[in-house]
PyMOL Python script that loads the backbone (N, CA, C, O; Angstrom):
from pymol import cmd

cmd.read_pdbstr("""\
ATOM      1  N   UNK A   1      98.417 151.705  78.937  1.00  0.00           N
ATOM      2  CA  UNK A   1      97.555 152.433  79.816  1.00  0.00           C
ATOM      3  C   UNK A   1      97.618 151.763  81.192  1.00  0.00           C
ATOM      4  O   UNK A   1      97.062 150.680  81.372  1.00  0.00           O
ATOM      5  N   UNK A   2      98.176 152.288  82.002  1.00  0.00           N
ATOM      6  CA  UNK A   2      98.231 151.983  83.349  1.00  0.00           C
ATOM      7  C   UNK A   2      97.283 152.918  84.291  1.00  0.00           C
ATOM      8  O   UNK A   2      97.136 154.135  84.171  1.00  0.00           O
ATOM      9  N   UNK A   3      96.521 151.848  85.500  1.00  0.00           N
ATOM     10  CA  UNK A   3      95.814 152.859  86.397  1.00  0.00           C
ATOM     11  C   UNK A   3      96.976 152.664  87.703  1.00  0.00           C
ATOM     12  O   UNK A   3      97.403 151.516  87.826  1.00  0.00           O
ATOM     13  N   UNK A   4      97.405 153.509  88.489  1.00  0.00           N
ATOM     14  CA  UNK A   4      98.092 153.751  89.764  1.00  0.00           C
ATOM     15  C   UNK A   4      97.224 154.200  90.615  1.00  0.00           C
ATOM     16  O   UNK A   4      96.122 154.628  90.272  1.00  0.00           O
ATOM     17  N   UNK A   5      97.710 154.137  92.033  1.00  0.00           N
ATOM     18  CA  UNK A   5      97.321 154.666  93.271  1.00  0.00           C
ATOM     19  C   UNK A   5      97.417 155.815  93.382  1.00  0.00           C
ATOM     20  O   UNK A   5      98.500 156.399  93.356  1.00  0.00           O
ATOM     21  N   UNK A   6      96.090 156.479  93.556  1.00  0.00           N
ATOM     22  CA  UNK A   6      95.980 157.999  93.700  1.00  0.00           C
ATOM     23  C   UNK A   6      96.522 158.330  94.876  1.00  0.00           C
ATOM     24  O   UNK A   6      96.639 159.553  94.951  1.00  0.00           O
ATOM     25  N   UNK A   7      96.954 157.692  95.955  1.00  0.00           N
ATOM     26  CA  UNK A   7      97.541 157.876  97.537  1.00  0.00           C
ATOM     27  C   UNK A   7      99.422 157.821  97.163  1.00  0.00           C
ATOM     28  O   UNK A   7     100.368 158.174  97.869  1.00  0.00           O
ATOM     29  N   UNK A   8      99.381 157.069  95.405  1.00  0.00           N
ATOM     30  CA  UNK A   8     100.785 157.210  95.553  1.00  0.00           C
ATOM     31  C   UNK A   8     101.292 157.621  94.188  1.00  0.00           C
ATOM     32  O   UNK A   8     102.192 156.915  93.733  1.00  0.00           O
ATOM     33  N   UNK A   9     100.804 158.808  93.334  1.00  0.00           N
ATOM     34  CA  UNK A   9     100.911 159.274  91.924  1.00  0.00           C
ATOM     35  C   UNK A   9     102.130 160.112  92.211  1.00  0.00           C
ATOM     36  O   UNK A   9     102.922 160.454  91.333  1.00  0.00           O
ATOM     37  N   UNK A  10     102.266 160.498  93.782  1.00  0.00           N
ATOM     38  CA  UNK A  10     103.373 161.204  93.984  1.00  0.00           C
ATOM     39  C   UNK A  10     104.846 160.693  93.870  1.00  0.00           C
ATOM     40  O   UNK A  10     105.863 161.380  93.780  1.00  0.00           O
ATOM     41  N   UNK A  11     104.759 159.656  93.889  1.00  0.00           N
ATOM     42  CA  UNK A  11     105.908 158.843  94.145  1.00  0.00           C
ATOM     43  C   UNK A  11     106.214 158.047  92.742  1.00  0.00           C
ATOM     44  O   UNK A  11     105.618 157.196  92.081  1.00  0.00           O
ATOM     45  N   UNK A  12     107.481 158.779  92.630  1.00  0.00           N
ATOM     46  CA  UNK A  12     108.329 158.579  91.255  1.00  0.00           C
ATOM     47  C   UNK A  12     108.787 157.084  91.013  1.00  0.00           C
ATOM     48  O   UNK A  12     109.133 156.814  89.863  1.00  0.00           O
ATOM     49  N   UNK A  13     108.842 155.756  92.278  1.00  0.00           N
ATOM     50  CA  UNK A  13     109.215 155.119  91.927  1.00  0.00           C
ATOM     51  C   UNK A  13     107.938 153.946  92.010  1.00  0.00           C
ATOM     52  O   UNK A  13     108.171 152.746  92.154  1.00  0.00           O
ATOM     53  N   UNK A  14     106.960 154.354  91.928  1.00  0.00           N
ATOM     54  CA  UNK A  14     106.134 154.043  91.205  1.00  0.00           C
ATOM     55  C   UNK A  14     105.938 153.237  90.289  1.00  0.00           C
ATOM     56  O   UNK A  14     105.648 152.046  90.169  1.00  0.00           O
ATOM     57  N   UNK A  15     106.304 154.741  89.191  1.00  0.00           N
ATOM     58  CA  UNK A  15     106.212 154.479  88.271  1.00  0.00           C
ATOM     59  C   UNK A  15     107.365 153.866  87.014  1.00  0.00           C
ATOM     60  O   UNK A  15     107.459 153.706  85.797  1.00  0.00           O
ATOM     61  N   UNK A  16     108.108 153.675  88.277  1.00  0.00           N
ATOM     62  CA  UNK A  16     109.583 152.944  87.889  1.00  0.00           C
ATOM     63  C   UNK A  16     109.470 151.450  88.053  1.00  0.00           C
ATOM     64  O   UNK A  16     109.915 150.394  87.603  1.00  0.00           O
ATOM     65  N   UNK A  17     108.702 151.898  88.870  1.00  0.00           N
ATOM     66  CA  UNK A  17     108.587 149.984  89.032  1.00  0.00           C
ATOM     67  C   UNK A  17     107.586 148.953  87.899  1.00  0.00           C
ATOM     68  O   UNK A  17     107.770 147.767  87.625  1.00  0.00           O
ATOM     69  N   UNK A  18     106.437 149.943  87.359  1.00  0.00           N
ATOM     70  CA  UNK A  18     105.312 149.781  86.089  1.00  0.00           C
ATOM     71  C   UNK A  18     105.954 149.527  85.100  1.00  0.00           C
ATOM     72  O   UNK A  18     105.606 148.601  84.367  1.00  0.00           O
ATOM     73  N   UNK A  19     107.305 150.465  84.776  1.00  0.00           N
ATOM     74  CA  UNK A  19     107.656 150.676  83.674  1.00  0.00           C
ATOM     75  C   UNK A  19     108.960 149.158  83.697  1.00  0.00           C
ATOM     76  O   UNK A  19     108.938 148.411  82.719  1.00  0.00           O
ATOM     77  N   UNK A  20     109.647 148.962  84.473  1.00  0.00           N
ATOM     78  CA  UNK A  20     110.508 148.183  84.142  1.00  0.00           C
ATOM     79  C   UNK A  20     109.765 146.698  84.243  1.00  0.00           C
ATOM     80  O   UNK A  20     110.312 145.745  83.688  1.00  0.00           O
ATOM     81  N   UNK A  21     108.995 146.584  84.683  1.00  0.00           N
ATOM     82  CA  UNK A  21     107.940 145.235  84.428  1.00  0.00           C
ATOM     83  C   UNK A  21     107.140 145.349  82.977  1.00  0.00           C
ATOM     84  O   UNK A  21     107.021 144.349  82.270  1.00  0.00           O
ATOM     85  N   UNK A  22     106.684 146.434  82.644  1.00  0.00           N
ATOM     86  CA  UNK A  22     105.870 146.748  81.273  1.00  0.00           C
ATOM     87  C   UNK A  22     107.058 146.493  80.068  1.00  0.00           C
ATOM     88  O   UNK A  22     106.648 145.798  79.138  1.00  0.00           O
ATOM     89  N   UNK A  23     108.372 146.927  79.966  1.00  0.00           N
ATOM     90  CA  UNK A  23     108.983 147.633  79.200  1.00  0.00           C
ATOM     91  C   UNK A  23     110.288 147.007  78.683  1.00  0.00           C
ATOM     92  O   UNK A  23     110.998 147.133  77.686  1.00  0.00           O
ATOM     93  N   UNK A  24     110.286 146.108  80.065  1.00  0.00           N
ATOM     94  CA  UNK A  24     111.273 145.104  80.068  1.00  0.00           C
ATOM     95  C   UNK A  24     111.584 143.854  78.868  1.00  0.00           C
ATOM     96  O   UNK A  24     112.558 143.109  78.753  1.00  0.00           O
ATOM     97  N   UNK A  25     110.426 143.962  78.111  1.00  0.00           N
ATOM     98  CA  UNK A  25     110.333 142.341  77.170  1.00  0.00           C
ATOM     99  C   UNK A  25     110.375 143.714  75.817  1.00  0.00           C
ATOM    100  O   UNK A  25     110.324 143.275  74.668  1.00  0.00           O
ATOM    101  N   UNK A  26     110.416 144.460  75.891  1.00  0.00           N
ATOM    102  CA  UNK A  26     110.229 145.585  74.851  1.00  0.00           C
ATOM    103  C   UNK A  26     111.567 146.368  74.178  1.00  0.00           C
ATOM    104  O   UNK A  26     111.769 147.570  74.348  1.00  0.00           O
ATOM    105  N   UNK A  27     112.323 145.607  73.495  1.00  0.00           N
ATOM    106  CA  UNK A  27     113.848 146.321  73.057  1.00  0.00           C
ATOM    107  C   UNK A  27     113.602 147.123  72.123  1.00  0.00           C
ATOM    108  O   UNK A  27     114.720 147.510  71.780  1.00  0.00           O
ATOM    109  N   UNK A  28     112.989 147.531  71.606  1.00  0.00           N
ATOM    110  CA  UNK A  28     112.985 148.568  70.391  1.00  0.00           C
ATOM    111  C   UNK A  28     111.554 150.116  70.498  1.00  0.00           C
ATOM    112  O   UNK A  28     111.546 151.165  69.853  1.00  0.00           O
ATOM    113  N   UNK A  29     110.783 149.738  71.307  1.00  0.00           N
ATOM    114  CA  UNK A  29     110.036 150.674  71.801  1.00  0.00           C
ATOM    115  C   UNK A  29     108.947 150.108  72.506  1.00  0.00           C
ATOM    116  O   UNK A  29     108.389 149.015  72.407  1.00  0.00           O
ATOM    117  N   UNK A  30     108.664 151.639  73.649  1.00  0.00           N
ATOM    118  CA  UNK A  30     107.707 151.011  74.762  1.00  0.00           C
ATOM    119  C   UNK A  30     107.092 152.409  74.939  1.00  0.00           C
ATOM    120  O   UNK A  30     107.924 153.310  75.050  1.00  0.00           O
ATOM    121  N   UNK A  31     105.718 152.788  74.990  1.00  0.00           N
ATOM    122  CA  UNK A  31     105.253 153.892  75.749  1.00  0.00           C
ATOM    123  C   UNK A  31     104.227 153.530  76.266  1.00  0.00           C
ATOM    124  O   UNK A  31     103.387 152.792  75.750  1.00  0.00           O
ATOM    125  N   UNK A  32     104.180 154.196  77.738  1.00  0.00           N
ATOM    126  CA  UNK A  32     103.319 153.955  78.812  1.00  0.00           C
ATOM    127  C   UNK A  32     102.601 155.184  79.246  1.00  0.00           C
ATOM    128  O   UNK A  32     103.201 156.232  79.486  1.00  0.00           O
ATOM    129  N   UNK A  33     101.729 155.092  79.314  1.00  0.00           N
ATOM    130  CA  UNK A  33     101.107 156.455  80.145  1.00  0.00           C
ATOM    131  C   UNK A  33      99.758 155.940  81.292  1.00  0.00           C
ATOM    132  O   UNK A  33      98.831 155.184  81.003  1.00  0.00           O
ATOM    133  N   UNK A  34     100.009 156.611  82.627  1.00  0.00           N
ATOM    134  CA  UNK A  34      99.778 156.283  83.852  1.00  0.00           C
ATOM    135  C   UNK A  34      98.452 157.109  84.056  1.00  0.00           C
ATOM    136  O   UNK A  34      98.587 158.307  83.805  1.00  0.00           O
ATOM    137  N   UNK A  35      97.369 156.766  84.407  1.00  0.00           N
ATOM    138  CA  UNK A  35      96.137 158.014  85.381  1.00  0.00           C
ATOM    139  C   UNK A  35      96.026 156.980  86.599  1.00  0.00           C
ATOM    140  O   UNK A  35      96.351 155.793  86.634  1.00  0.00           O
ATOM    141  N   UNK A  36      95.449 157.825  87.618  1.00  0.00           N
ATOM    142  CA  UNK A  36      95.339 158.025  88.691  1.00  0.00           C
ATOM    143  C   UNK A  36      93.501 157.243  89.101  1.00  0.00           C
ATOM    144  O   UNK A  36      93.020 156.505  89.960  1.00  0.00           O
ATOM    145  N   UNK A  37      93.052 157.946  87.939  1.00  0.00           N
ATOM    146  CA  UNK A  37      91.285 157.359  88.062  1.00  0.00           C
ATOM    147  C   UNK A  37      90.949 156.564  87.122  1.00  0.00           C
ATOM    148  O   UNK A  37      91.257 156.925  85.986  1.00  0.00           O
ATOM    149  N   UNK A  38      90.305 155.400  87.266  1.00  0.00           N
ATOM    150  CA  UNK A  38      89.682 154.223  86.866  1.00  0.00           C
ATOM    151  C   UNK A  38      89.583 154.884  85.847  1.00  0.00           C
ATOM    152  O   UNK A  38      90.373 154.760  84.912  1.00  0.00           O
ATOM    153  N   UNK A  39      88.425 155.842  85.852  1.00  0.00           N
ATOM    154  CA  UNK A  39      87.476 155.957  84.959  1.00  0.00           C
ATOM    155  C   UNK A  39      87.797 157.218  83.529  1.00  0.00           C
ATOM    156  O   UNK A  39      87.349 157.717  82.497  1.00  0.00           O
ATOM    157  N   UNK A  40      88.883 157.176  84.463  1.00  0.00           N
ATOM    158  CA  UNK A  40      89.591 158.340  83.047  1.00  0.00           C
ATOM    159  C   UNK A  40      90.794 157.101  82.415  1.00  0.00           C
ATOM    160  O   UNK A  40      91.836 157.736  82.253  1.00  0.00           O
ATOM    161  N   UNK A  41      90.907 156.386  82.221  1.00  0.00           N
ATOM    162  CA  UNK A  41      91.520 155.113  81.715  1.00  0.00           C
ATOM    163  C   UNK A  41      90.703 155.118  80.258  1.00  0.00           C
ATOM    164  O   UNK A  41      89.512 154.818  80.170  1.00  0.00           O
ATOM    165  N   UNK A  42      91.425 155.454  79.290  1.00  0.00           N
ATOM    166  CA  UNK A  42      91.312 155.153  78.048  1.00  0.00           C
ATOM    167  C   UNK A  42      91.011 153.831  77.697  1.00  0.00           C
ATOM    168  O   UNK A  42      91.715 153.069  78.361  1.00  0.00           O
ATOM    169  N   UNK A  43      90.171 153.169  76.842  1.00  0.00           N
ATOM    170  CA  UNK A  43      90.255 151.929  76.455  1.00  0.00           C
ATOM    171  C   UNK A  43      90.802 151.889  74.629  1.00  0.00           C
ATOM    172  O   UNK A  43      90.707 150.841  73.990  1.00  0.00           O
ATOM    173  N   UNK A  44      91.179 152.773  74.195  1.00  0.00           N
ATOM    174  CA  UNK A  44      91.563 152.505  72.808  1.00  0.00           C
ATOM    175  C   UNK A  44      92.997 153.790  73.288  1.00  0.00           C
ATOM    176  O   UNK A  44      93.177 154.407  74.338  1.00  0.00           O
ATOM    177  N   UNK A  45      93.941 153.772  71.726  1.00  0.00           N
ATOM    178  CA  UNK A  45      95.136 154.850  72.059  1.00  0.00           C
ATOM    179  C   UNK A  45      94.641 156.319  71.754  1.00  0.00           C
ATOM    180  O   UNK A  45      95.400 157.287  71.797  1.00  0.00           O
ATOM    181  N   UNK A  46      93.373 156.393  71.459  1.00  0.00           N
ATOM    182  CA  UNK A  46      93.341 158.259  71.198  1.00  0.00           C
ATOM    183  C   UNK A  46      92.185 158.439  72.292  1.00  0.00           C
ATOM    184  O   UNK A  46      91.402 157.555  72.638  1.00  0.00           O
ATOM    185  N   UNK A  47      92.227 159.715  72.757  1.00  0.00           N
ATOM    186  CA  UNK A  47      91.052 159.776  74.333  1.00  0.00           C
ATOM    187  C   UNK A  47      90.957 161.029  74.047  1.00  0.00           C
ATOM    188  O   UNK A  47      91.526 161.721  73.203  1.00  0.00           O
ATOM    189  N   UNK A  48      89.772 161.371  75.248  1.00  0.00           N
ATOM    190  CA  UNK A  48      89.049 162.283  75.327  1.00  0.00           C
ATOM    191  C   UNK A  48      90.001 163.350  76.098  1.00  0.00           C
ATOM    192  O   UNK A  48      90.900 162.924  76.823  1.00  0.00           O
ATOM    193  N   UNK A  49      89.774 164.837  75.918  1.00  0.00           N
ATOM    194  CA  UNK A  49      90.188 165.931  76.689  1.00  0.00           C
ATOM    195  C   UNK A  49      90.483 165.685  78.427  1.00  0.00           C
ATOM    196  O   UNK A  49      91.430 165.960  79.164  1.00  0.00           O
ATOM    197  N   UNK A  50      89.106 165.002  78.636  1.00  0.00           N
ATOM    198  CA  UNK A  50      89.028 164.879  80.168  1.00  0.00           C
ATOM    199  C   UNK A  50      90.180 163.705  80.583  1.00  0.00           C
ATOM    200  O   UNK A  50      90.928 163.735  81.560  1.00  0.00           O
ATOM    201  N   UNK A  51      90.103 162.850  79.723  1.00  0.00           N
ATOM    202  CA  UNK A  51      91.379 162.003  79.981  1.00  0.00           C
ATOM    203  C   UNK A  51      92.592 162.587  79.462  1.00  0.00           C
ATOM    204  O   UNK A  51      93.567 162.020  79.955  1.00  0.00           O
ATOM    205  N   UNK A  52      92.834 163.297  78.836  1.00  0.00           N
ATOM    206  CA  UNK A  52      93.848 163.882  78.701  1.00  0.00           C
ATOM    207  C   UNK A  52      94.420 164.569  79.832  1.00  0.00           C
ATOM    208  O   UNK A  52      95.595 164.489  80.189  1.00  0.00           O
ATOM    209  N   UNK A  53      93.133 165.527  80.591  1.00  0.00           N
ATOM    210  CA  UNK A  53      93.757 165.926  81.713  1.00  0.00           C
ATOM    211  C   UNK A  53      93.886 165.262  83.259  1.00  0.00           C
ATOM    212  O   UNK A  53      94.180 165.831  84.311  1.00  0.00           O
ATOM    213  N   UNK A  54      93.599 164.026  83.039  1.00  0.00           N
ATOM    214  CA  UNK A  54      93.746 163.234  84.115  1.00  0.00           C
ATOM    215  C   UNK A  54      95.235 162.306  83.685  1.00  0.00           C
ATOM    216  O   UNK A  54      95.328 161.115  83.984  1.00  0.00           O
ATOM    217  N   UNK A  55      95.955 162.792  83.209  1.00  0.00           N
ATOM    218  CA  UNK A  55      96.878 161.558  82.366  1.00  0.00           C
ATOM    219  C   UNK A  55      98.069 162.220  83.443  1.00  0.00           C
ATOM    220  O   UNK A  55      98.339 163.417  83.344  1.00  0.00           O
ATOM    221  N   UNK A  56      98.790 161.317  84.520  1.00  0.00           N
ATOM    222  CA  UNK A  56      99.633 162.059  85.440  1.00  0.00           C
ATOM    223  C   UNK A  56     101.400 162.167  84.904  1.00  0.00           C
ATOM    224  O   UNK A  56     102.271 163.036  84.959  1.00  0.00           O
ATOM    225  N   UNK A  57     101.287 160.493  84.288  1.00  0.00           N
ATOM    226  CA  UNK A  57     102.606 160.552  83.173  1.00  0.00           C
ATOM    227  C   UNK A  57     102.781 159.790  82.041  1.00  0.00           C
ATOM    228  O   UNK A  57     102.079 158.813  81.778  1.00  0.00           O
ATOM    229  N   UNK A  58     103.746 160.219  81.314  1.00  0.00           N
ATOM    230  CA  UNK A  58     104.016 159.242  79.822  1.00  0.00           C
ATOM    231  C   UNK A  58     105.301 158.823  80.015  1.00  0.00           C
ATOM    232  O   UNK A  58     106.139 159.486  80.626  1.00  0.00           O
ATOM    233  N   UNK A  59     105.501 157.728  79.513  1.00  0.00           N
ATOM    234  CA  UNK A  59     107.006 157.274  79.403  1.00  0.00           C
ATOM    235  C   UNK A  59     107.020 156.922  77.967  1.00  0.00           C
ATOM    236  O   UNK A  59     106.146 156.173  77.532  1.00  0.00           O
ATOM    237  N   UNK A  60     108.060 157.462  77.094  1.00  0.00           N
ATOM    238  CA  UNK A  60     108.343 156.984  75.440  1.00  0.00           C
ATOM    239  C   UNK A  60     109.623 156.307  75.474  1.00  0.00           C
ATOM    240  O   UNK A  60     110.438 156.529  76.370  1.00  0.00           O
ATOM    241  N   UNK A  61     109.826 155.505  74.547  1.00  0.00           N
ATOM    242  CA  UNK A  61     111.082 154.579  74.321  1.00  0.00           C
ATOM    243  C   UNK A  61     111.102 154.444  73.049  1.00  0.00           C
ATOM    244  O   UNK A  61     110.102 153.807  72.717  1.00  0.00           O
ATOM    245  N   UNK A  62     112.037 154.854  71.747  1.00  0.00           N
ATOM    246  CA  UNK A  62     112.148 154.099  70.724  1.00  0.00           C
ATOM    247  C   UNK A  62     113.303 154.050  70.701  1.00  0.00           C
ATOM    248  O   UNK A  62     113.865 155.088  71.052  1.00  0.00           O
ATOM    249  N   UNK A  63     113.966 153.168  70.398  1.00  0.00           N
ATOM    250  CA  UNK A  63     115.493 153.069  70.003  1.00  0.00           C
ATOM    251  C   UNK A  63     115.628 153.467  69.057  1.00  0.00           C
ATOM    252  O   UNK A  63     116.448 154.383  69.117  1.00  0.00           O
ATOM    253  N   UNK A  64     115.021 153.199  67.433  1.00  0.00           N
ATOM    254  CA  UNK A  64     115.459 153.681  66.312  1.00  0.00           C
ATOM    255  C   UNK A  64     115.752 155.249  66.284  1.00  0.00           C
ATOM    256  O   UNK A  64     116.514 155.886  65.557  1.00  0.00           O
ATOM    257  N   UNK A  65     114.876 155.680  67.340  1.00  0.00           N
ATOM    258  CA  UNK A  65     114.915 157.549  66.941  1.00  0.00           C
ATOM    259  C   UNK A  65     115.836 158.154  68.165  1.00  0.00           C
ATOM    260  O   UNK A  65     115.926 159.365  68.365  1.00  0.00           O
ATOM    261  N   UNK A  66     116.470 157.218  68.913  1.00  0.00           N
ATOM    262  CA  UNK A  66     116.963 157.471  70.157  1.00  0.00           C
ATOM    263  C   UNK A  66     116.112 158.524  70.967  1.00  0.00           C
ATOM    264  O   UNK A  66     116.446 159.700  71.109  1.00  0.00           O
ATOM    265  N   UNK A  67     115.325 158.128  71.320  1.00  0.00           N
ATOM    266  CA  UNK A  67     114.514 158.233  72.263  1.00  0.00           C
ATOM    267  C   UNK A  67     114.382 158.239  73.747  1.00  0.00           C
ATOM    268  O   UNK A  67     114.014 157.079  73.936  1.00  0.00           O
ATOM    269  N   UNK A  68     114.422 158.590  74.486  1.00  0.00           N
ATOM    270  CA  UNK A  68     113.826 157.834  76.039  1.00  0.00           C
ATOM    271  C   UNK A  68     113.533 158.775  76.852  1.00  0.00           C
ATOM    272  O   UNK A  68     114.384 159.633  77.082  1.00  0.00           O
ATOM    273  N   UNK A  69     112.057 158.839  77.571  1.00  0.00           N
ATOM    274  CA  UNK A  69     111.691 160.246  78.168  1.00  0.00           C
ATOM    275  C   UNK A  69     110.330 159.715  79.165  1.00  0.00           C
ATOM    276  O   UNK A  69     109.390 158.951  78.946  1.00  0.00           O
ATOM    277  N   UNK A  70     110.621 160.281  79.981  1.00  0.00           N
ATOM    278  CA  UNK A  70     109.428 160.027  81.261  1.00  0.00           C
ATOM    279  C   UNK A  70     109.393 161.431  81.561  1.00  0.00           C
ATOM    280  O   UNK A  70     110.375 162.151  81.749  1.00  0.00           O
ATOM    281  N   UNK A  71     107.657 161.905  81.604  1.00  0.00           N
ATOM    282  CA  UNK A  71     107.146 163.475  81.589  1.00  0.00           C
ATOM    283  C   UNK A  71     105.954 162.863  82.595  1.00  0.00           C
ATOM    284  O   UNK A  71     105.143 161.948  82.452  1.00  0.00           O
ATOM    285  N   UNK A  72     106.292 164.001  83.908  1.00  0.00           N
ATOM    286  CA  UNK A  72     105.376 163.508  84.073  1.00  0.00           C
ATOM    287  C   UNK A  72     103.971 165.168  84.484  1.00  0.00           C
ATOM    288  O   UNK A  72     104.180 166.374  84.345  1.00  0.00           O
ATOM    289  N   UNK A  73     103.046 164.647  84.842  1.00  0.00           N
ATOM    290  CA  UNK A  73     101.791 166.053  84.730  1.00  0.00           C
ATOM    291  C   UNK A  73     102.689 167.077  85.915  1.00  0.00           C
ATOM    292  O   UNK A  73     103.146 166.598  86.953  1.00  0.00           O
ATOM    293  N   UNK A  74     102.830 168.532  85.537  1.00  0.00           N
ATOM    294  CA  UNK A  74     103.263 169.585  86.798  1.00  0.00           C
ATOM    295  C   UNK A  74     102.490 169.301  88.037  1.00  0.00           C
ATOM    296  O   UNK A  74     102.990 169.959  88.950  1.00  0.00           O
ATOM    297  N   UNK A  75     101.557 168.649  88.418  1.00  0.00           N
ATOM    298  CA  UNK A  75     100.921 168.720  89.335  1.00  0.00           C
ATOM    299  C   UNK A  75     101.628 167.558  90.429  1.00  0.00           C
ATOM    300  O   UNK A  75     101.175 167.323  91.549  1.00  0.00           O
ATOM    301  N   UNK A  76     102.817 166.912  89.834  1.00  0.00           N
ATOM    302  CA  UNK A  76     103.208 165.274  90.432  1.00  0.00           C
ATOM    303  C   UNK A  76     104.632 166.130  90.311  1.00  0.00           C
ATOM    304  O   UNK A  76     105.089 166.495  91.395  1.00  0.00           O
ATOM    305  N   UNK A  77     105.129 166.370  89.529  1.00  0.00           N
ATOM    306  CA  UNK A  77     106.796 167.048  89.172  1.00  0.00           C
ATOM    307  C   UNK A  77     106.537 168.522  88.766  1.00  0.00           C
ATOM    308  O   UNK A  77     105.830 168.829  87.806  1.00  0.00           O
ATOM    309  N   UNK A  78     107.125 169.349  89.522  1.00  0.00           N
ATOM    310  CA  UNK A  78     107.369 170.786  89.336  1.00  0.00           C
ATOM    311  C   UNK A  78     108.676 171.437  88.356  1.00  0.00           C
ATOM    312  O   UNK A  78     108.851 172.616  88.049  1.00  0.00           O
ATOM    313  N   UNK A  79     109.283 170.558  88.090  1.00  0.00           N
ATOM    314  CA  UNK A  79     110.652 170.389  87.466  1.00  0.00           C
ATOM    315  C   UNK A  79     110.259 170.962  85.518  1.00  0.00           C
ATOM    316  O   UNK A  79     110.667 170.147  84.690  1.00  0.00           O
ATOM    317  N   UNK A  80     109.792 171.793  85.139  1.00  0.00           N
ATOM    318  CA  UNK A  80     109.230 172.472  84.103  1.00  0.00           C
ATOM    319  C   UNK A  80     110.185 171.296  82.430  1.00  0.00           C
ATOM    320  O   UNK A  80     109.813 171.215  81.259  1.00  0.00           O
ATOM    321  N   UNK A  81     111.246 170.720  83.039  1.00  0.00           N
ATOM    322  CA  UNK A  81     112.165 169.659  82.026  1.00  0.00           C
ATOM    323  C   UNK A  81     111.307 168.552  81.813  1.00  0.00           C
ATOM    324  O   UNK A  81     111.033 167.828  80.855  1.00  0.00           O
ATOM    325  N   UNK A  82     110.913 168.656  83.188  1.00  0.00           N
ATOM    326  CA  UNK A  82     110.434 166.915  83.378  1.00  0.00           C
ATOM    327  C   UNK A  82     108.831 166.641  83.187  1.00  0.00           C
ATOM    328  O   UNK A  82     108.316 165.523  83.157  1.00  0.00           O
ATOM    329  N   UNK A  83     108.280 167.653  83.089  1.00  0.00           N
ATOM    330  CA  UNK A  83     106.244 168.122  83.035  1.00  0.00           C
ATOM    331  C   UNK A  83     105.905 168.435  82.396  1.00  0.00           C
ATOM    332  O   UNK A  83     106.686 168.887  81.559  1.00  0.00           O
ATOM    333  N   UNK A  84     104.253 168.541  82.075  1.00  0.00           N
ATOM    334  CA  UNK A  84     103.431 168.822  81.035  1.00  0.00           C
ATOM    335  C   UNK A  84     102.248 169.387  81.994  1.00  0.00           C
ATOM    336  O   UNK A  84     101.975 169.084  83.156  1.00  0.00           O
ATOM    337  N   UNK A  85     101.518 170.502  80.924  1.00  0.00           N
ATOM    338  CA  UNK A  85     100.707 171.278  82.075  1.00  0.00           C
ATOM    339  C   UNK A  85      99.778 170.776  80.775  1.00  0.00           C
ATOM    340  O   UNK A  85     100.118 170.807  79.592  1.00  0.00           O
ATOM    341  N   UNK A  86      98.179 170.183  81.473  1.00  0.00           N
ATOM    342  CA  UNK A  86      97.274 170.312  80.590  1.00  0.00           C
ATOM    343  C   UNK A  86      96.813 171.303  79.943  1.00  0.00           C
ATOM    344  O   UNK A  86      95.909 171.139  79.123  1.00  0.00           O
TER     345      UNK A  86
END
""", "prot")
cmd.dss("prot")
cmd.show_as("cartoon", "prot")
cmd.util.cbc("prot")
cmd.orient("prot")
């Protein structure tokens, strides 16, 4: 659970930069998911609706299942491959 800069949720490398510091000590799986507001920050892995729709992106990694995918909310990426609409 990462909180980011709401002045910079737009900016893809961002969250490139979270992820290769988070993800980096992690060879076999890593998932990250980013909000924008403090207070929609989950403190356990299952959350509420409202945090659900504050959630701007996910990044998944497993190697065993060959895996690897960064989605991030339509409202940050318009790219319908790359997004998730709450």
């Amino acid at each position: 659970m990462v909180l980011i800069d709401s002045d910079r949720d737009m900016d893809k490398a961002v969250y490139g930069a979270a992820l290769s510091k988070i993800c980096r000590s992690e060879p076999d799986f890593c998932r990250v998911r980013f909000w924008n507001d403090k207070r929609l920050v989950p403190e356990s892995i299952s959350f509420t609706e409202a945090q659900f729709k504050g959630l701007r992106a996910e990044y998944v990694f497993n190697r065993a299942g060959s895996v690897q995918e960064m989605r991030y909310a339509c409202t940050v990426v318009s790219d319908k491959n790359q997004c998730f609409s709450h």
